[in-house]
Each structure stands twice: as C-alpha cells, then as structure tokens.
C-alpha positions as CSV (number, residue, x, y, z in Angstrom):
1,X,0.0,0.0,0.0
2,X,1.7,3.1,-1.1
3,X,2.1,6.2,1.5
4,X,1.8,10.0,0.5
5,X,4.8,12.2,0.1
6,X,5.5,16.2,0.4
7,X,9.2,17.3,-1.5
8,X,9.7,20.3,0.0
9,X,12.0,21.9,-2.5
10,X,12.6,23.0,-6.2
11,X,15.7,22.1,-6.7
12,X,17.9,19.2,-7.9
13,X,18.3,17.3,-4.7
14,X,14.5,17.4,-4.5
15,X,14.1,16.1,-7.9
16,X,16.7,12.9,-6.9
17,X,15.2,12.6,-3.9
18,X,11.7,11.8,-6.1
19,X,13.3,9.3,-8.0
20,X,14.6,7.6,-5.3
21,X,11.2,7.5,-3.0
22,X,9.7,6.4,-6.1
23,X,12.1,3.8,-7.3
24,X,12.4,1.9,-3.8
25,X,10.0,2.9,-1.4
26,X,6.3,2.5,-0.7
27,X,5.7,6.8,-0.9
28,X,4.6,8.4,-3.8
29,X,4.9,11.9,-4.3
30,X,1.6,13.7,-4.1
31,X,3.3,17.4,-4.4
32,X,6.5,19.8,-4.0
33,X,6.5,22.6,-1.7
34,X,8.2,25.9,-0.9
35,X,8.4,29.1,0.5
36,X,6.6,31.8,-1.5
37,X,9.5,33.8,-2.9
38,X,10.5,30.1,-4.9
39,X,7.3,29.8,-6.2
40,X,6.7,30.9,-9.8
41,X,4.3,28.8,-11.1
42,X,1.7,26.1,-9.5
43,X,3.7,22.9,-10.6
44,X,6.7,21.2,-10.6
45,X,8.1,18.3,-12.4
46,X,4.6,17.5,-13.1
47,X,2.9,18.0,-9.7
48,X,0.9,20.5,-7.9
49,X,3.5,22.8,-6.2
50,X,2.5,25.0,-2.8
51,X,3.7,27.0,-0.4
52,X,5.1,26.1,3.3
53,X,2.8,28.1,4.9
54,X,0.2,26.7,2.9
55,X,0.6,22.9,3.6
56,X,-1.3,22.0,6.5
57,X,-4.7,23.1,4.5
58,X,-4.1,21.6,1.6
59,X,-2.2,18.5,2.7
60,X,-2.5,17.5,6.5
61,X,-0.1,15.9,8.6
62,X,-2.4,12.7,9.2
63,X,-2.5,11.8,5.7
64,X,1.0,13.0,4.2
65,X,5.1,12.7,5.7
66,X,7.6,15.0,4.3
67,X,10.7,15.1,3.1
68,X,13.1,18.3,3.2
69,X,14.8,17.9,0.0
70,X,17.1,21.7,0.8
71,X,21.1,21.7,-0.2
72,X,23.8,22.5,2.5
73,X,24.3,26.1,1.8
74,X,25.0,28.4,4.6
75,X,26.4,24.8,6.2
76,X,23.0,23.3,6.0
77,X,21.2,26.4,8.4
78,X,18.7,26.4,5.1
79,X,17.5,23.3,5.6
80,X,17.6,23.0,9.1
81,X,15.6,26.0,9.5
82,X,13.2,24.5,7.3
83,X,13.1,21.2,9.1
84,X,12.0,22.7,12.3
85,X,9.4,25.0,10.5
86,X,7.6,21.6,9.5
87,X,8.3,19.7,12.3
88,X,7.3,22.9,14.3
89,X,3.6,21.8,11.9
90,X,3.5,18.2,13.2
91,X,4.8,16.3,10.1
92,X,6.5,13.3,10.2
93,X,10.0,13.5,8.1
94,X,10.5,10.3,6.3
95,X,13.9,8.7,6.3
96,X,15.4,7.3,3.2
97,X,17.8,4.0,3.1
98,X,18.8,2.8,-0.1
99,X,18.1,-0.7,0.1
100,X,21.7,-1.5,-1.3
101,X,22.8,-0.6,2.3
102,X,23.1,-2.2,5.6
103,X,21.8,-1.0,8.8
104,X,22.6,-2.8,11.6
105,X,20.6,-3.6,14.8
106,X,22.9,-1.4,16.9
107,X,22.7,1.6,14.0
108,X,20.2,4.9,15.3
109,X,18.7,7.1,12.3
110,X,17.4,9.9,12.7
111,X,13.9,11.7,11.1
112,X,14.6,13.5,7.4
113,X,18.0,11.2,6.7
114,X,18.8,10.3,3.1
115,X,21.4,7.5,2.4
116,X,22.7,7.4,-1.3
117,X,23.6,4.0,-2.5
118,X,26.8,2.4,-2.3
119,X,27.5,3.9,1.7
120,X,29.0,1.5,3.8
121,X,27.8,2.0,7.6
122,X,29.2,-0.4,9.9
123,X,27.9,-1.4,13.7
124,X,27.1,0.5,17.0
125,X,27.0,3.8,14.5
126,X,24.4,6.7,15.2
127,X,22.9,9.3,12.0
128,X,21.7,12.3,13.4
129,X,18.2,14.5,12.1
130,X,18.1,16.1,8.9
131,X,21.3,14.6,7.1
132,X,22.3,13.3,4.5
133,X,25.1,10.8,2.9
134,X,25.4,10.7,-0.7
135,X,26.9,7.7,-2.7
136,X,29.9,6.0,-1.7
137,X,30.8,6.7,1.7
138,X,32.4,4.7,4.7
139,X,31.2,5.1,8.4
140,X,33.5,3.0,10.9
141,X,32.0,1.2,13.8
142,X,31.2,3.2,16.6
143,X,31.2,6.6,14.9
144,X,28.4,9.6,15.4
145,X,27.1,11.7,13.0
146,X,24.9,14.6,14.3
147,X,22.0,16.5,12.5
148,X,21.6,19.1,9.7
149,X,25.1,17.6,8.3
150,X,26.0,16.9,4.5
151,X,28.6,13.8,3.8
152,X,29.4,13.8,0.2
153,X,31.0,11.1,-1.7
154,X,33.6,8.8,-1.6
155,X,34.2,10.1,2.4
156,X,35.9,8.0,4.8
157,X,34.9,8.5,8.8
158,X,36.4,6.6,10.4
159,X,36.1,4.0,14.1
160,X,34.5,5.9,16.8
161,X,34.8,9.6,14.9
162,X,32.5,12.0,16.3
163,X,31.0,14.2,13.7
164,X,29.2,17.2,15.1
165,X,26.4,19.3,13.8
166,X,26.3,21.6,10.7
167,X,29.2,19.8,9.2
168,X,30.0,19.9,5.0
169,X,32.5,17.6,4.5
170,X,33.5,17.2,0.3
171,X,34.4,14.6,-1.6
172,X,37.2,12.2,-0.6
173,X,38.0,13.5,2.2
174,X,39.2,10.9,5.5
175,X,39.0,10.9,9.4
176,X,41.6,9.7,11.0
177,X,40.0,7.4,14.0
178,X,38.4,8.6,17.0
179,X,38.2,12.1,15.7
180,X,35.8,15.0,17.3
181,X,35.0,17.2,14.6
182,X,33.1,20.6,16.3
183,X,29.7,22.1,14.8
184,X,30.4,23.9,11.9
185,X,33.2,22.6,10.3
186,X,33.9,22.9,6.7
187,X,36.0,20.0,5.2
188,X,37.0,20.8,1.9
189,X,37.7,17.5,-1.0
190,X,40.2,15.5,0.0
191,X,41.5,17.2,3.1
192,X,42.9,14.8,5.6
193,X,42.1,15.7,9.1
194,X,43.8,14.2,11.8
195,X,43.4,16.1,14.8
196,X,40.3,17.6,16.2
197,X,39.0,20.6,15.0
198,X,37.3,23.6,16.6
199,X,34.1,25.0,15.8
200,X,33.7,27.0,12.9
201,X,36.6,26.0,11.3
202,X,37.9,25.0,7.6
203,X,39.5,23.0,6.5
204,X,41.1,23.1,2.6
205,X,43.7,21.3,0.7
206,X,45.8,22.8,-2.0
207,X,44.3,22.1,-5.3
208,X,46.5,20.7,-7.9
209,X,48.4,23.5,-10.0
210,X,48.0,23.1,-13.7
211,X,50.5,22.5,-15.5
C-alpha cells in the first residue's frame, strides 16, 4: 500500500530525492513545496507545487510525511531552518535507506536522513536528524554523525569519529580514527584531518596546479 509524500524543495536534490522514494519505497509523491519567494508557477516536475505556509490546509499531517529535499548552503542552516518550521507543523519526516545498504541492529537514524547508494555503515554507529550521505561513503564502527550535516562522496569517517552538527564535508575527504569534529566545520575534497578541530573552522587542501 503506497504512502503520500511532500518534497519540500525545487531544486535538484529534491528532484533525486523523487526518484529515489519512487524507485524503492512505498511513498509516492503527491506534491513539492516551498516558501513563496521560490514559487513561480503552480507545478513542478509535473505536480501541484504550494507554499510552506500553505501545507497544513491543503495536505495535512495525518494523511501525508515530508521530506526536506534543501542543499547544504550556509552549512545546511537552510535546511535545518526548514526542518523545524515543518516539524514545528506536526509532520513526520521520512527517512530514506537505499536498500543497497546495511543497517545494523545497533545503528540509530534519525527523522529527514537520506542515504545514497553504495555507503558503507558499519555497527554500533548513530545518524543524526536532517542529514544526509550521498553515494559512496564509509562510516566505521562506533562513529556519530549529528544533525543538519551533509557527507558527500567517496568520504571516509572513520572507528569511533565523532561528527558534530552543521558539518559539510567534500568529496574524498578521510578521518583519522576517533576524531571529534566541532559544529560547523567545513572539510574541503580530499582534506585529511587528523586532529580535532574547533568550531567554525575550515579546512582546505591545495588544489592541484596546472601545469
């Protein structure tokens, strides 16, 4: 029996995220939504498209879940702030696993997580709300993720890290075991951090020189 979506977003995570509901889930998306200054028109990709403010009247919380399909700009504030505007309205946020991936027993996910194929999570690991790891990653046992964060590809976390909140961390990029990395860090591609970091801070390899 299939279950009724909300996208909230007009952008290309939100039509991926679509796809992937579609694809391996039981949800199908009923509509998109945004905030008014997004909306130009009364559809997207197809389907009815309204307003945040506007959701509750025209699809209620009883009869549809949501999921907050916002980039990581501003390092993810967007889409948190957007989170706890429709969790503030009584949705539930659905979670997304692709079904390529193990979860074990001892893993914890939070509410508005998407995992991207190809992510290996091992035991006794923990996602936090509102985050998401795209395709190809590696979690080691024991390691915590927190909320509003955005893992890219091809990252390696490793045993017993301890990745805060607000976090970007690009492509490639590795974690040395039993690493704290504070809210608001910015890990740049590749970088290789080895060391805790403090809050706020960035992190940026060279890029290669041409030649």
């Amino acid at each position: 029996m299939s279950k009724n979506l909300i996208i909230v977003g007009t952008g290309a995570f939100a039509d991926v995220a679509k796809v992937y509901f579609e694809e391996y889930t039981e949800y199908r998306v009923a509509a998109f939504a945004c905030d008014p200054q997004f909306k130009n028109t009364g559809t997207y990709a197809g389907l009815p498209l309204c307003e945040i403010n506007e959701l509750e009247s025209q699809f209620p919380s009883d009869r549809y879940d949501i999921f907050v399909a916002v980039g990581y700009r501003k390092m993810n504030k967007i889409r948190q702030e957007v989170y706890e505007r429709i969790k503030a309205k009584g949705y539930t946020c659905a979670t997304f696993v692709h079904p390529g991936v193990k979860i074990w027993p001892s893993t914890t996910l939070g509410e508005n997580v998407f995992v991207f194929e190809d992510n290996t999570i091992q035991p006794f690991t923990a996602i936090g709300n509102n985050t998401t790891l795209w395709s190809g990653n590696h979690v080691g046992h024991h390691a915590k993720i927190g909320a509003h964060t955005f893992i890219s590809s091809h990252v390696v976390i490793s045993g017993a890290c301890e990745v805060g909140n607000n976090i970007f961390i690009g492509v490639n990029a590795a974690l040395r075991d039993g690493v704290k990395i504070a809210d608001e860090t910015l890990i740049g591609a590749g970088a290789l951090i080895m060391q805790d970091t403090a809050a706020r801070s960035v992190y940026m390899p060279e890029g290669t020189e041409p030649r």
